[in-house]
Backbone bond lengths (Angstrom), bond angles and torsions (degrees), N, CA, C in turn:
res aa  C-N    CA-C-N  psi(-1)  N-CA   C-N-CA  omega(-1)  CA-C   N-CA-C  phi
1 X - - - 1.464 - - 1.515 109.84 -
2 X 1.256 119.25 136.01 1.604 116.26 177.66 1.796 110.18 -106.34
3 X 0.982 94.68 173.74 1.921 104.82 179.46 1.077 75.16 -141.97
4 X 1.771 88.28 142.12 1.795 117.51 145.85 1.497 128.26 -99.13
5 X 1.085 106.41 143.39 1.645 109.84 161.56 2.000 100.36 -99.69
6 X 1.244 106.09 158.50 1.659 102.76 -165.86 1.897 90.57 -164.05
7 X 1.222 86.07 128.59 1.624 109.48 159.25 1.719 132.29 -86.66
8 X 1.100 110.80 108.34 1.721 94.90 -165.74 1.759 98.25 -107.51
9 X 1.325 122.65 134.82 1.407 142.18 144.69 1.171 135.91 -38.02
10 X 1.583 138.51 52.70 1.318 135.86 -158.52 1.629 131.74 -85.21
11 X 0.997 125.98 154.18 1.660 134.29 -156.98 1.558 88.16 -82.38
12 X 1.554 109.43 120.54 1.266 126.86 -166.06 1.335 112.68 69.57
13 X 1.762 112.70 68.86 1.685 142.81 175.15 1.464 104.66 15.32
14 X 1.093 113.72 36.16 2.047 130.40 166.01 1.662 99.73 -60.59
15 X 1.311 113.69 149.27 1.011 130.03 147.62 1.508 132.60 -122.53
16 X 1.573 119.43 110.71 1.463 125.12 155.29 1.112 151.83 -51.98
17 X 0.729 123.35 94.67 1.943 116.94 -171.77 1.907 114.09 -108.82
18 X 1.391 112.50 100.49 1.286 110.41 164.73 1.601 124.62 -119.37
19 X 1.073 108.11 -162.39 1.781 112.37 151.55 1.398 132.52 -165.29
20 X 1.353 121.08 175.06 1.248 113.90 -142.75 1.592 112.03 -154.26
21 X 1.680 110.19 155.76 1.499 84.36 161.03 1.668 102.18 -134.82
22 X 1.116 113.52 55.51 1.752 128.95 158.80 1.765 96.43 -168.63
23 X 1.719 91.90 108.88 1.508 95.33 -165.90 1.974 102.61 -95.42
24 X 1.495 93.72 -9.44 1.657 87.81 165.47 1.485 126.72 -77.98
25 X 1.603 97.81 -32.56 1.739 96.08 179.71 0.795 91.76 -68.51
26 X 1.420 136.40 -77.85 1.860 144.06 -151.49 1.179 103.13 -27.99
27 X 1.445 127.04 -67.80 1.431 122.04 -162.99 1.874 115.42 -82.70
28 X 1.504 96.90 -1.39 1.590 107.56 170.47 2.095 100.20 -86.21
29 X 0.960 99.76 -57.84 1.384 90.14 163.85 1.637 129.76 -47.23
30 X 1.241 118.54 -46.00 1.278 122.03 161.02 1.357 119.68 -41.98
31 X 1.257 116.88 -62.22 1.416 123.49 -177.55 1.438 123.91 -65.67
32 X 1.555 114.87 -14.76 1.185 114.01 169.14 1.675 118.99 -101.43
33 X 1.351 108.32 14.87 1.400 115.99 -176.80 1.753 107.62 69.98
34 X 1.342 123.21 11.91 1.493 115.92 176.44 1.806 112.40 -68.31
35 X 1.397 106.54 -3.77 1.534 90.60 -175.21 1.349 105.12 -130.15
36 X 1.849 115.59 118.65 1.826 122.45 -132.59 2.206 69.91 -79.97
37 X 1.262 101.49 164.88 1.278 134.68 159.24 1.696 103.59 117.22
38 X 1.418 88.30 -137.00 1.846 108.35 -143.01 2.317 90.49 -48.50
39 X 1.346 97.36 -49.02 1.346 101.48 -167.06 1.579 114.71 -65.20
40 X 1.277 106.79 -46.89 1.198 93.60 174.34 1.650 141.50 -87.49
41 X 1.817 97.35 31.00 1.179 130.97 -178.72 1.562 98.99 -105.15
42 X 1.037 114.82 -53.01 1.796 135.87 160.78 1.389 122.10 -55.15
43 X 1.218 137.21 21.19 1.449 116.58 -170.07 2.106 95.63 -92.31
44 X 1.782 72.47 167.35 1.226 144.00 -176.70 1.739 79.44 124.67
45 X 1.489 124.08 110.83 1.298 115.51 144.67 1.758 130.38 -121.99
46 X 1.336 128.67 154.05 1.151 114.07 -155.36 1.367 109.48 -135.52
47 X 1.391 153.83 109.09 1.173 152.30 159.27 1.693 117.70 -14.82
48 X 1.371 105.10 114.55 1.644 79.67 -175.99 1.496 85.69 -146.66
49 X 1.283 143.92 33.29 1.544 154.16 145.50 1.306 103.07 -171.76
50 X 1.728 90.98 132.39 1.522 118.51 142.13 1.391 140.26 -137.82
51 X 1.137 116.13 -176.22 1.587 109.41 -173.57 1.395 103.51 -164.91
52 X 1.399 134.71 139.15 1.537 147.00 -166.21 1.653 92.62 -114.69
53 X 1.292 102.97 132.01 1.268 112.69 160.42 1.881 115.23 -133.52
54 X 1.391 97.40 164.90 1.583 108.47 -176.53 1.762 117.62 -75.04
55 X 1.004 116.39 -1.92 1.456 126.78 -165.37 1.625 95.46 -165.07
56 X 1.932 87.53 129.56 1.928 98.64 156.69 1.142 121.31 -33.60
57 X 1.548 108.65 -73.13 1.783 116.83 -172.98 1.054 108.88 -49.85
58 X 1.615 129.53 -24.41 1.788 111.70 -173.12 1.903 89.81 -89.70
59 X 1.066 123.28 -18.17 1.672 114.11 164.32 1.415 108.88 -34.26
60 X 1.717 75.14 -90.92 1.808 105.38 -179.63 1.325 123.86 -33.33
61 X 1.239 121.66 -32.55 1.389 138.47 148.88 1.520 135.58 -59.50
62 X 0.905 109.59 -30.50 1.558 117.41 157.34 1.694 123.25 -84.46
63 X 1.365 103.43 -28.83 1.387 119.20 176.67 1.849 110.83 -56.71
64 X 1.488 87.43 -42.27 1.488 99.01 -159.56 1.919 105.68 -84.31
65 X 1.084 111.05 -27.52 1.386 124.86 -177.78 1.557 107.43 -72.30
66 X 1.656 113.78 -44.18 1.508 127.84 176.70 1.418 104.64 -58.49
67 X 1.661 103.85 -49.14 1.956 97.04 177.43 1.626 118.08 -50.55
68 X 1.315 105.63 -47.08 1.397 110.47 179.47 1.868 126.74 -48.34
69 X 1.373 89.23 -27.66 1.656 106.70 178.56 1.442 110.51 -42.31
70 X 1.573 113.40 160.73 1.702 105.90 163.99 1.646 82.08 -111.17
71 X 1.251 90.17 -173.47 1.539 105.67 -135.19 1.687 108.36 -80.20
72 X 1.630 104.19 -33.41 1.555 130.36 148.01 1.578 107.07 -33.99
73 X 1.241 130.67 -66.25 1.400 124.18 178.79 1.411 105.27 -48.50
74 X 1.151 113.12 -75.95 1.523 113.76 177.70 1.477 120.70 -22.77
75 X 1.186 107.26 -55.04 1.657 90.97 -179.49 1.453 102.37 -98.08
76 X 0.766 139.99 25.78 1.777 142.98 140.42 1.153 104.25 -83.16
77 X 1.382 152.32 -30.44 1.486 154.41 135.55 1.325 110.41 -38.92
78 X 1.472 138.04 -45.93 1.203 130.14 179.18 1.543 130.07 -68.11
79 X 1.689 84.24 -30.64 1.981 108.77 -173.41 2.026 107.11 -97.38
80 X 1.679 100.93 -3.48 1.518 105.97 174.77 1.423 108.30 71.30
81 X 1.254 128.92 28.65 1.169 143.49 173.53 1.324 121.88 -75.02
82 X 1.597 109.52 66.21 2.191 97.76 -170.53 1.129 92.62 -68.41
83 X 1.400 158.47 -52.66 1.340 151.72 -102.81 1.443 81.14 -82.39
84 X 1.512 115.71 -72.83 1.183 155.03 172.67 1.818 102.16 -12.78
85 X 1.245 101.34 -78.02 1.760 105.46 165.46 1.067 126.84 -72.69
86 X 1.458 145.04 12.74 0.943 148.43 138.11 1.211 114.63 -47.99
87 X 1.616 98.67 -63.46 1.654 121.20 -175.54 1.685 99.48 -38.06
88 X 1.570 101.23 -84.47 1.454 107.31 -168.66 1.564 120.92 -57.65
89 X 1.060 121.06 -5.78 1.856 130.44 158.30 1.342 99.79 -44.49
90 X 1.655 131.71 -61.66 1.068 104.38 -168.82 1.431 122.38 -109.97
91 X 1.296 105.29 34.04 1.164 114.65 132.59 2.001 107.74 72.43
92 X 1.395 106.06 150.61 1.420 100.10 165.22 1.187 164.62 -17.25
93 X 1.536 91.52 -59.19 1.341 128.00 174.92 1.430 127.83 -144.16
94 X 1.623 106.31 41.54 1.053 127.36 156.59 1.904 107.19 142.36
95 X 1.709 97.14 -169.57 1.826 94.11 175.08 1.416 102.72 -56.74
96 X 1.219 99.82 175.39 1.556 122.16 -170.09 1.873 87.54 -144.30
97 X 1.669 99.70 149.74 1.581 106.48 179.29 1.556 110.89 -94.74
98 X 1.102 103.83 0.01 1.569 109.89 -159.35 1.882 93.63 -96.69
99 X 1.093 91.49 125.71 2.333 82.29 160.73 1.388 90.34 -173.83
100 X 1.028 101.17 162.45 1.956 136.37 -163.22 1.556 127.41 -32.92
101 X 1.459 109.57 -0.10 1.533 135.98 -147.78 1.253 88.95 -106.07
102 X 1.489 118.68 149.44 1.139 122.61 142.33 1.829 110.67 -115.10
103 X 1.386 126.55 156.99 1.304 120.94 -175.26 1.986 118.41 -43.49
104 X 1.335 85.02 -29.40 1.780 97.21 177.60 1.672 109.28 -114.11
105 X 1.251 125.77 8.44 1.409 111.96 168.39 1.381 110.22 155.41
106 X 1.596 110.98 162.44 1.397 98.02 -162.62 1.940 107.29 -89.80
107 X 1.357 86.27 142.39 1.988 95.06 160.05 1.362 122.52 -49.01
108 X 1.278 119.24 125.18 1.980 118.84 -160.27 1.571 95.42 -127.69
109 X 0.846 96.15 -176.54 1.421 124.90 -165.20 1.741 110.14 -142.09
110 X 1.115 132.97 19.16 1.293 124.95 -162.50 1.634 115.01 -63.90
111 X 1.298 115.78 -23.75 1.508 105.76 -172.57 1.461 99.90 -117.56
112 X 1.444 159.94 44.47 1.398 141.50 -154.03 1.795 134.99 -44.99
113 X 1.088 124.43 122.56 1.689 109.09 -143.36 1.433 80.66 -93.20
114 X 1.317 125.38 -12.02 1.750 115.23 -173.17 1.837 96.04 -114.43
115 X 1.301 142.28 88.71 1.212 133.33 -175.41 1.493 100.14 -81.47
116 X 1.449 131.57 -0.95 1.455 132.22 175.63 1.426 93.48 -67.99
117 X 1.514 122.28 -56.12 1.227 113.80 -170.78 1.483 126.47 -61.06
118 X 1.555 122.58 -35.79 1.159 126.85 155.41 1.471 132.64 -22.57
119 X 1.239 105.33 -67.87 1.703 132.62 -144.51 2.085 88.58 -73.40
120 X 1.770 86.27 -70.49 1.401 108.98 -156.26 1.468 121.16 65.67
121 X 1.155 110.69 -165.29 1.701 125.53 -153.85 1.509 103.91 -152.50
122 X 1.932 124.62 100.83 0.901 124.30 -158.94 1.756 117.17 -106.53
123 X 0.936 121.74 117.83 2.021 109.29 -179.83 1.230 97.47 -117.94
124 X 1.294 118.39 162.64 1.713 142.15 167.20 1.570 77.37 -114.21
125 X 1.780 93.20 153.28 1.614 136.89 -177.37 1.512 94.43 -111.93
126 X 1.681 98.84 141.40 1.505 96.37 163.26 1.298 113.95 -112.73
127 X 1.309 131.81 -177.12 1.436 130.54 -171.47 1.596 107.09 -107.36
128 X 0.819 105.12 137.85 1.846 82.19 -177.88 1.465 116.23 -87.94
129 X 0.942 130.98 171.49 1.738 131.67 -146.02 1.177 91.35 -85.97
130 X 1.327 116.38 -42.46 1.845 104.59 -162.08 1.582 114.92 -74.97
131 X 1.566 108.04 -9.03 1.383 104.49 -159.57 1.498 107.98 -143.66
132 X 1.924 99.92 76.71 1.597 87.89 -145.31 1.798 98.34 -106.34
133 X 0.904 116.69 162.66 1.422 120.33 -167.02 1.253 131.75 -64.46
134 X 1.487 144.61 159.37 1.257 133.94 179.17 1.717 119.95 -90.42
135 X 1.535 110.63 -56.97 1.454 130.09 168.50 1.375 119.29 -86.58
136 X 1.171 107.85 -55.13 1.467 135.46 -170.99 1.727 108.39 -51.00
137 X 1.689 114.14 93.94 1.494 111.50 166.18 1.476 128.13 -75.05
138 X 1.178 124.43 -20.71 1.221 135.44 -159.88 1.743 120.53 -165.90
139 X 1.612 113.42 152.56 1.054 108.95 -153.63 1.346 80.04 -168.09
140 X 1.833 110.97 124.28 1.214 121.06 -166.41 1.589 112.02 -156.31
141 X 1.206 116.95 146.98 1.918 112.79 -169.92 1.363 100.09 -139.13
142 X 1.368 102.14 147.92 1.529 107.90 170.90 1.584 108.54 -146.00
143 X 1.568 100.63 161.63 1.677 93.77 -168.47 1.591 85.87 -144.50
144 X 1.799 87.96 145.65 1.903 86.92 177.14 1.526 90.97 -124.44
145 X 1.491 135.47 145.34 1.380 147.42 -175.61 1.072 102.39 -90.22
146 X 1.625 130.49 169.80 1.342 130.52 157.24 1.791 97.96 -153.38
147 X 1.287 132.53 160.94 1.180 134.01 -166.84 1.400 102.24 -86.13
148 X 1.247 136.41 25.73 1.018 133.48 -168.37 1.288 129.71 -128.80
149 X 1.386 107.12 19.59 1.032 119.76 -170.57 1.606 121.96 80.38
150 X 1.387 141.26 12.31 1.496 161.78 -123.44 1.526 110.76 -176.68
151 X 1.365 98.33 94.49 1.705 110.01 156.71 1.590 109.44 -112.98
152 X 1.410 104.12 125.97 1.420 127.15 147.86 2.014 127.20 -78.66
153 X 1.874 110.83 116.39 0.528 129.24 -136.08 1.588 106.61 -115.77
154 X 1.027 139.49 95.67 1.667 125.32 -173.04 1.431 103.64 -115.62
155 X 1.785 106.92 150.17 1.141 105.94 159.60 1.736 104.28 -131.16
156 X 1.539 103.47 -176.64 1.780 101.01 -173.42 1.477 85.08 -163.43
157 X 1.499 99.30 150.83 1.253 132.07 -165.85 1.688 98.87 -137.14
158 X 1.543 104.25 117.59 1.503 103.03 173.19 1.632 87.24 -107.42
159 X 1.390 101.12 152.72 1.511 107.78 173.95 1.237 124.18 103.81
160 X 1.260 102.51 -11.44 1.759 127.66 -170.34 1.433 121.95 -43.56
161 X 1.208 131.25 -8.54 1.900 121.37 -130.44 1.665 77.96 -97.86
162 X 1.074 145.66 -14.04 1.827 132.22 177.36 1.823 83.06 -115.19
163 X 1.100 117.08 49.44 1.993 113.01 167.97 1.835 92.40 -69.68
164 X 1.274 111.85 162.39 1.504 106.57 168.04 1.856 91.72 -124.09
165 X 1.389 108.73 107.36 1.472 113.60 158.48 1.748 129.11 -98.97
166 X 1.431 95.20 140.11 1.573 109.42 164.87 1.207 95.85 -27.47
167 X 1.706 120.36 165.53 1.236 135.95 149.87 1.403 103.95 -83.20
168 X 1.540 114.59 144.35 1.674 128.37 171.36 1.748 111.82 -39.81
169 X 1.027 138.56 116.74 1.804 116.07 155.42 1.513 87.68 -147.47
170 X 1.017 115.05 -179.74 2.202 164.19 -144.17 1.882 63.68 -56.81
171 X 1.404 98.23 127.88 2.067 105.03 141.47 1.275 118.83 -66.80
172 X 1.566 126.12 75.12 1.547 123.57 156.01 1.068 121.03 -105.85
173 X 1.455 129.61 174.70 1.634 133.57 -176.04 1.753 93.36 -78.79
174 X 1.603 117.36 145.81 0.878 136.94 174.51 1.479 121.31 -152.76
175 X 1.455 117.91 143.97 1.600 106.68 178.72 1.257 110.21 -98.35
176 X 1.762 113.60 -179.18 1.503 120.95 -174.68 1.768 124.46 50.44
177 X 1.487 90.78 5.90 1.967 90.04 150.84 0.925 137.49 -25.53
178 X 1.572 124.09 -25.50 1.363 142.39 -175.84 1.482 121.56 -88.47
179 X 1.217 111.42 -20.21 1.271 124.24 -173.18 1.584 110.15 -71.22
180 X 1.484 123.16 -22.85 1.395 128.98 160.53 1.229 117.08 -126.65
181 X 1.631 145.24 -172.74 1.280 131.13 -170.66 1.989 117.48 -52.31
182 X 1.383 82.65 140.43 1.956 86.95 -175.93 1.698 96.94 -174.23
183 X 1.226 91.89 147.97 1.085 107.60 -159.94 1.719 109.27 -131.18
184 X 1.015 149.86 108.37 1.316 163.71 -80.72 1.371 131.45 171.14
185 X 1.472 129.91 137.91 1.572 136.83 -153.24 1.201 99.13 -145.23
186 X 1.591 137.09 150.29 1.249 142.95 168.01 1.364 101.36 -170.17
187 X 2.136 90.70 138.40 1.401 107.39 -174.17 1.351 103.03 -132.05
188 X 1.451 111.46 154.35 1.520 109.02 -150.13 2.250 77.13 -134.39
189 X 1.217 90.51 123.16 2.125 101.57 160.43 1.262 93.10 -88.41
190 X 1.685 109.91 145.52 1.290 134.15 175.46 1.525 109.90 -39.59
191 X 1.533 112.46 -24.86 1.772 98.23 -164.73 1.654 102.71 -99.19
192 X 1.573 115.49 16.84 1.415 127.57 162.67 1.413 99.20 95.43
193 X 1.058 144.87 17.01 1.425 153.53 -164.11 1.801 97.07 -102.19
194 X 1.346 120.59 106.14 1.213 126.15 -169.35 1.384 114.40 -111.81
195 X 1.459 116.76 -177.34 0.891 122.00 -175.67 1.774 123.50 172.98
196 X 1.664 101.93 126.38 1.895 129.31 -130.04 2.008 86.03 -106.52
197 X 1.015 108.54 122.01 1.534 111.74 166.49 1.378 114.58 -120.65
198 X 1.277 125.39 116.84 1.410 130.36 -176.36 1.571 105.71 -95.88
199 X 1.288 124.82 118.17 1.520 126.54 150.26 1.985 124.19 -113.17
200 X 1.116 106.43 98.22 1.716 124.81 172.05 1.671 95.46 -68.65
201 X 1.671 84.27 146.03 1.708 100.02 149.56 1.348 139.66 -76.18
202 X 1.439 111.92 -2.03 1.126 137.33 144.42 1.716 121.40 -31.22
203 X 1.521 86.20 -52.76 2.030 93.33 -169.09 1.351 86.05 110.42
204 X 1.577 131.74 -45.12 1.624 95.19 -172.28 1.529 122.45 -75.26
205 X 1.330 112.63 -160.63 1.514 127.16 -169.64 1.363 119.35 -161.80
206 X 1.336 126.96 174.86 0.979 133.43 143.59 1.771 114.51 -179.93
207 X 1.505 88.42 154.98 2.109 119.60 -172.40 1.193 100.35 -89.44
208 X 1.556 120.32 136.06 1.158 125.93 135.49 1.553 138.90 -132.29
209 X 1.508 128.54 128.71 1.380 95.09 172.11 1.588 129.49 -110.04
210 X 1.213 109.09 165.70 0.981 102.03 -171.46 1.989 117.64 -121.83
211 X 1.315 133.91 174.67 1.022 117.66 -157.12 1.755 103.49 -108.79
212 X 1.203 91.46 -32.90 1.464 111.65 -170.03 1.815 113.68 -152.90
213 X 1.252 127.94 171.95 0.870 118.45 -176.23 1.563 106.56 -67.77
214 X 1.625 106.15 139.82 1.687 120.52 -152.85 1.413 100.84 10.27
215 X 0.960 123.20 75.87 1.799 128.34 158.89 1.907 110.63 -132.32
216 X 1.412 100.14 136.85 1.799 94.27 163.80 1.441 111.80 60.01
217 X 1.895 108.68 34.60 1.765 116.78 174.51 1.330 99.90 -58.03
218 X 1.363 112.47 146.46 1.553 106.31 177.93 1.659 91.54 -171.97
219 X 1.519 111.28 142.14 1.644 108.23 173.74 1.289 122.83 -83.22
220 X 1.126 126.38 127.63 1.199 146.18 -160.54 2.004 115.43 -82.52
221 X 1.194 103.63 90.99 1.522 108.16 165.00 1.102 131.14 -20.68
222 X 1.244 135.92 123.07 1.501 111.97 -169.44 1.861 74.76 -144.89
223 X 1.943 93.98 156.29 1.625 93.51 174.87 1.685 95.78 -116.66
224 X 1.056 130.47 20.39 1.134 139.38 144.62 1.688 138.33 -136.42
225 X 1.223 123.84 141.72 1.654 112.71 -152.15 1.847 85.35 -89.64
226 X 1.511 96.50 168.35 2.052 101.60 168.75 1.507 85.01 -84.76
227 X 1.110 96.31 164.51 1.230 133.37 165.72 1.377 139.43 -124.01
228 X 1.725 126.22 99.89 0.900 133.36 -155.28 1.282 139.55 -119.71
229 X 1.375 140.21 132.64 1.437 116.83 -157.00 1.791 79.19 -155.52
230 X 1.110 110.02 163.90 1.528 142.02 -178.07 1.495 131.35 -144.65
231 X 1.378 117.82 172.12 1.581 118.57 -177.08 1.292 114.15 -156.21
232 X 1.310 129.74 118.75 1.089 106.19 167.43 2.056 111.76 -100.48
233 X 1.122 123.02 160.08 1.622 153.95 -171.88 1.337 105.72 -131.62
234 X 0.997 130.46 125.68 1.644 150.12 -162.14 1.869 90.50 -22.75
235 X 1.156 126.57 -85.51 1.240 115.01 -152.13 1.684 94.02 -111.16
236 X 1.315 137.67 -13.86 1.149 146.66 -152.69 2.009 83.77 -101.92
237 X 1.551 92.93 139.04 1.975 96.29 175.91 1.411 92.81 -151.41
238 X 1.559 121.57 96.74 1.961 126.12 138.83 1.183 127.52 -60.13
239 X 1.183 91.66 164.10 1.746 95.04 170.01 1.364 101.48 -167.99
240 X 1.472 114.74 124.60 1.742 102.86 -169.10 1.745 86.17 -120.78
241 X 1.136 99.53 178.76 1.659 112.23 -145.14 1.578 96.91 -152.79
242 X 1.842 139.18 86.46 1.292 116.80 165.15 1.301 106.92 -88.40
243 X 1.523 106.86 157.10 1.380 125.94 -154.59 1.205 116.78 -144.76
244 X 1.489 133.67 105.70 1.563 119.35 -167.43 1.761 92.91 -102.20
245 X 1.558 95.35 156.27 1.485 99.97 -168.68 1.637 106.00 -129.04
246 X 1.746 92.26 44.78 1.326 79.84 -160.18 2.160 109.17 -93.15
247 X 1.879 107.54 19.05 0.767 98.81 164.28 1.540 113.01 -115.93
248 X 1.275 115.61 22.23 1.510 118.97 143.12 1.252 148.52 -63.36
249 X 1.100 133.88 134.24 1.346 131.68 -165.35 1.447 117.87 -54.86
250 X 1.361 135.75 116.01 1.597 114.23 -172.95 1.556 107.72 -62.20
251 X 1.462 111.31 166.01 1.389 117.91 163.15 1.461 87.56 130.24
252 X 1.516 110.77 168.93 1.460 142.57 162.97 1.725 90.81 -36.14
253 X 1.738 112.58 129.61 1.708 100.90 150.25 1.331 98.51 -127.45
254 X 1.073 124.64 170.31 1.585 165.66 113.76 1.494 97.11 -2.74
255 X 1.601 136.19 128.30 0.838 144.32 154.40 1.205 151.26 -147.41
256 X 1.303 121.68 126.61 1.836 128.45 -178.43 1.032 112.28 -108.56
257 X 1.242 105.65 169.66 1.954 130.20 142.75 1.147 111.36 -153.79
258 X 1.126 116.31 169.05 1.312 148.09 -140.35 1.561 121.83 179.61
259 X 1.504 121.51 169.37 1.455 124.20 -171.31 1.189 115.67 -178.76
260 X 1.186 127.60 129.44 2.025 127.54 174.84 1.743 90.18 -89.21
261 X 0.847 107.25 146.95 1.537 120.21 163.98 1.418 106.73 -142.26
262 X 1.154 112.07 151.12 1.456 125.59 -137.34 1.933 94.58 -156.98
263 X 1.420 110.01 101.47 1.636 112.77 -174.69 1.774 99.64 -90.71
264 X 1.278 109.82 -168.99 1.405 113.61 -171.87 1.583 103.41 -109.72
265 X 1.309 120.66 9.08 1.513 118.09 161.87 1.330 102.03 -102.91
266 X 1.300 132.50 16.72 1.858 134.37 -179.68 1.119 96.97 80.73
267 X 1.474 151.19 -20.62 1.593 128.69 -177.88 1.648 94.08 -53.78
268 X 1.621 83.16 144.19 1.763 101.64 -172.76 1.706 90.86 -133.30
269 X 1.067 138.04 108.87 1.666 145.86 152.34 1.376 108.99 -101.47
270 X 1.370 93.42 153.25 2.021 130.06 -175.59 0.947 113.79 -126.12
271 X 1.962 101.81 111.15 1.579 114.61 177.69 1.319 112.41 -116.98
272 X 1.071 101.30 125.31 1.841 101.95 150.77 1.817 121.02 -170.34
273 X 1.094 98.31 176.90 1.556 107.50 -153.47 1.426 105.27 -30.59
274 X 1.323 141.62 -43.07 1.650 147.78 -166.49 1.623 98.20 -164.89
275 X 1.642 107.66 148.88 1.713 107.23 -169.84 1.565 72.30 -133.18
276 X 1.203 99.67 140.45 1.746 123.96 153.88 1.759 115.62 -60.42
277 X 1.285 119.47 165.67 1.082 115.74 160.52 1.480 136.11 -79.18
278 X 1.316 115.59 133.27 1.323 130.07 -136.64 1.160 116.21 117.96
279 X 1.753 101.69 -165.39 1.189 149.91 166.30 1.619 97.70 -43.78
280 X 1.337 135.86 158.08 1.092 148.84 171.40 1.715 91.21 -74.97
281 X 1.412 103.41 130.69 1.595 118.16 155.99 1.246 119.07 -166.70
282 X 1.429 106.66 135.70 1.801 124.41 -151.60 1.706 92.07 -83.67
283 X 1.370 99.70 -55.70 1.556 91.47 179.40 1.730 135.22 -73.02
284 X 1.347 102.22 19.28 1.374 109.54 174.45 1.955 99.48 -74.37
285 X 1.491 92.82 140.48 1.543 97.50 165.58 1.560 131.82 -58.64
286 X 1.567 95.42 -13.03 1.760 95.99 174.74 1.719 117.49 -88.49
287 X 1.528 111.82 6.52 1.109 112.39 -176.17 1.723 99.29 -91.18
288 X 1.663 119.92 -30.88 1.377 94.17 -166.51 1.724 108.94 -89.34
289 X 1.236 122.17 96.00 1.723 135.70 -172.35 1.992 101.23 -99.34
290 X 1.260 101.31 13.66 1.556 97.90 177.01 1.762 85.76 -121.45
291 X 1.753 94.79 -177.78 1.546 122.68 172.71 1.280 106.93 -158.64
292 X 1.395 108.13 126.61 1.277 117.33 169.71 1.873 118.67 -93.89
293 X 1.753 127.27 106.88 1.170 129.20 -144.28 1.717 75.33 -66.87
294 X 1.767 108.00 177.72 1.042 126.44 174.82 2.042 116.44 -90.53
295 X 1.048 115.14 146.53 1.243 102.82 -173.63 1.636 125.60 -30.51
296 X 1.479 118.72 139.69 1.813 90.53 172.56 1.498 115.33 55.48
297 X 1.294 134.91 -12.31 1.655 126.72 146.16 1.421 114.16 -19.34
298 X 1.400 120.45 121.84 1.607 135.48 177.95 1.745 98.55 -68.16
């Protein structure tokens, strides 16, 4: 007889973690709201990891280790990313007890129910000529989709070790993020109606949309905040950013990034995918040269 451990996908970018030993009913029950609590307060929910084991306790045991995760592990668990969770095991400010093992074998990934999250969608940033960097070689973003309204967002900095970062405080919305290192996403709907996402190393953030190019700035409601965490590695500095988009317009968008980076001798350079002529500006239309497909797009 096998048990599962199982990851569930929840309405407002929640994550579930239980286990089981009939992993078709369980998550058929889930989905129909038959089992009262957190999930069936949450629906639309969606399977997006599992794993069979030979014994309950090595379930229950994996179940309980996955809860402990921050939320970054988790979807590095979904996309089969050990490198990735290794990394964040030890954590910030020191080891971490938690990593990829279970007492009888490791947590896999063999079938992935979200392959958006896997694959992803990779760009290099350029620097713009006038404002070119001191340490900093490279500057690179990646985004993984999920049908759910939820893209996860990373960026990386080779060259980093003089980076100039925010100090750590509380993840709240804040303005003028930009004014020191920040790192940044914008999606444009066909009828030019855009929209500016700020993620600091700080942890804070902030949304805006906009109507037209710089027209009708206004902060953007969100019923869930991103969520952000980072690392730095001797000269290498991420920072991934999840992001629910679920007050975006569906459909195909328009897409950039971009980033101020900010070294510890004050050189300040501006990257992103293509700069117009001039002055560096994120919201020029020649910056968004990507597209992000629409959920489930054929």
């Amino acid at each position: 007889m096998s048990f599962w451990a199982y990851m569930l996908h929840c309405r407002g970018g929640y994550f579930y973690v239980g286990h089981t030993d009939d992993l078709e009913r369980r998550i058929a029950e889930h989905k129909s709201g038959m089992i009262p609590g957190f999930t069936a307060d949450h629906l639309p929910v969606k399977l997006v990891w599992s794993q069979d084991f030979a014994a309950r306790d090595e379930a229950r045991s994996a179940e309980n280790q996955i809860k402990g995760w921050s939320r970054a592990k988790k979807l590095a668990l979904i996309r089969g990313d050990w490198g990735r969770i290794a990394t964040l095991a030890k954590g910030q400010n020191g080891p971490s007890t938690s990593s990829g093992k279970t007492e009888k074998g490791r947590i896999g990934l063999p079938n992935p129910a979200y392959p958006e999250l896997v694959e992803g969608l990779s760009f290099s940033l350029i620097a713009h000529r006038d404002t070119p960097p001191s340490q900093v070689r490279a500057a690179d973003a990646r985004i993984w989709m999920t049908d759910c309204n939820e893209v996860l967002v990373e960026f990386r900095i080779e060259g980093a070790k003089k980076l100039l970062l925010p100090p750590w405080v509380s993840s709240v919305r804040r303005d003028d993020l930009w004014q020191t290192t920040c790192f940044e996403m914008f999606l444009m709907c066909a009828d030019g109606r855009y929209f500016e996402f700020n993620f600091s190393p700080s942890t804070q953030w902030a949304i805006y949309a906009f109507d037209s190019y710089r027209h009708g700035m206004r902060p953007l409601d969100v019923d869930v905040s991103p969520h952000i965490e980072f690392e730095e590695t001797g000269e290498v500095f991420s920072l991934e950013a999840d992001v629910d988009l679920g007050q975006i317009p569906p459909g195909q968008l328009a897409l950039s990034f971009s980033a101020v980076i900010e070294e510890t001798d004050g050189t300040k350079s501006y990257w992103a995918l293509a700069h117009p002529p001039g002055a560096p500006d994120f919201h020029h239309p020649a910056c968004f040269t990507a597209t992000l497909p629409a959920p489930n797009a054929p």
